[in-house]
N, C-alpha and C positions, 0 to 999 in steps of 0.2 A: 507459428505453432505455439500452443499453448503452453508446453512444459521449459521454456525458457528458465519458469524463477519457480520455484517449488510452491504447491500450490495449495488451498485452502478449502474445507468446505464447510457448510452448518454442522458436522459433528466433531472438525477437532478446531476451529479457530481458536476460540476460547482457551482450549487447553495448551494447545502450540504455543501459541502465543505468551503463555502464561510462563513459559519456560525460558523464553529469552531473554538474555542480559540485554539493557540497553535499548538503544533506538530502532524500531522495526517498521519499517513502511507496508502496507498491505494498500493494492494497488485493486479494483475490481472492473475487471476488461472484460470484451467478448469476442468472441473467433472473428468475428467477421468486422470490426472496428476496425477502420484503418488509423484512425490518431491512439489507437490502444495499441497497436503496434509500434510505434514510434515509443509512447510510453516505456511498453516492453524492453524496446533495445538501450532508451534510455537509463531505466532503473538495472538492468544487466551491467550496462556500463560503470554505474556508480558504486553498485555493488562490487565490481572488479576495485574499483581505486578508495572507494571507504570500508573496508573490511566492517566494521564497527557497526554498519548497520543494515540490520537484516531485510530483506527487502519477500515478500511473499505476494500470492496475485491467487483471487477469487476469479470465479469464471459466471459473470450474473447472471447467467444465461440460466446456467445449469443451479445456481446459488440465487434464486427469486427470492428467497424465507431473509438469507442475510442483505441481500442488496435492502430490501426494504428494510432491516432493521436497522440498517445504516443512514436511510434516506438518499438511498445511489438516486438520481435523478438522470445523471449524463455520466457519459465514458469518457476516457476512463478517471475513475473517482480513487484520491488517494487518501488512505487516513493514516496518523502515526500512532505509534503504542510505545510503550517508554515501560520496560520492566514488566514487560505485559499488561498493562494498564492504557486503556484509551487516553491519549493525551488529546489529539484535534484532528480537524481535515488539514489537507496540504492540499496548495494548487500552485503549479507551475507548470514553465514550458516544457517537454518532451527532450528536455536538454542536460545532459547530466551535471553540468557548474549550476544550472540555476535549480537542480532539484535537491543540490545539495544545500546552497542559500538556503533557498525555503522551508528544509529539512530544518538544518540550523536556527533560522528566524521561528520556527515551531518549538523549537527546541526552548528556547530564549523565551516563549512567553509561558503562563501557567494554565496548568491541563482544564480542560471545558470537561463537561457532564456528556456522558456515552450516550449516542443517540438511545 
């Protein structure tokens, strides 16, 4: 089910986003993806054990205008945002120790240019 992680569309990401302190993961799945489920319960999990960083989830299906402005290509796509600011993509496994690694290892290097 979709409403697992609190969710995003092309009229408020920008602005939400803009509002959070800190590391925020925005994850972009679709209903019927089965490794975007796995994601889903992954990022829930982490969410539970790193308070600190905000984890939200576009639905590309329904968010066609933001998947491309992001150049979603494949499910599910994650990218980090740092003080509401596009910091980079993340890619890992569906597993909440290595999305926090990667979370981290994104963290650790300097923000890229916003698609």
């Amino acid at each position: 089910r979709m409403n697992d992680l609190p969710s995003l569309t092309q009229y408020d990401l920008h602005h939400r986003l803009a509002e959070v302190a800190g590391p925020a993961v925005v994850c972009f799945t679709a209903p019927a993806c089965g490794s975007c489920r796995q994601m889903r319960r992954a990022l829930a999990a982490l969410r539970g054990a790193r308070s600190a960083v905000s984890v939200f989830e576009v639905d590309a299906q329904h968010e066609a205008g933001l998947a491309r402005e992001f150049g979603v290509f494949h499910l599910p796509a994650l990218f980090l945002f740092v003080d509401g600011e596009y910091h980079r993509p993340v890619e890992a496994e569906p597993l909440p120790e290595r999305l926090a690694a990667a979370i981290d290892a994104a963290l650790a290097l300097p923000p890229v240019e916003a698609p």
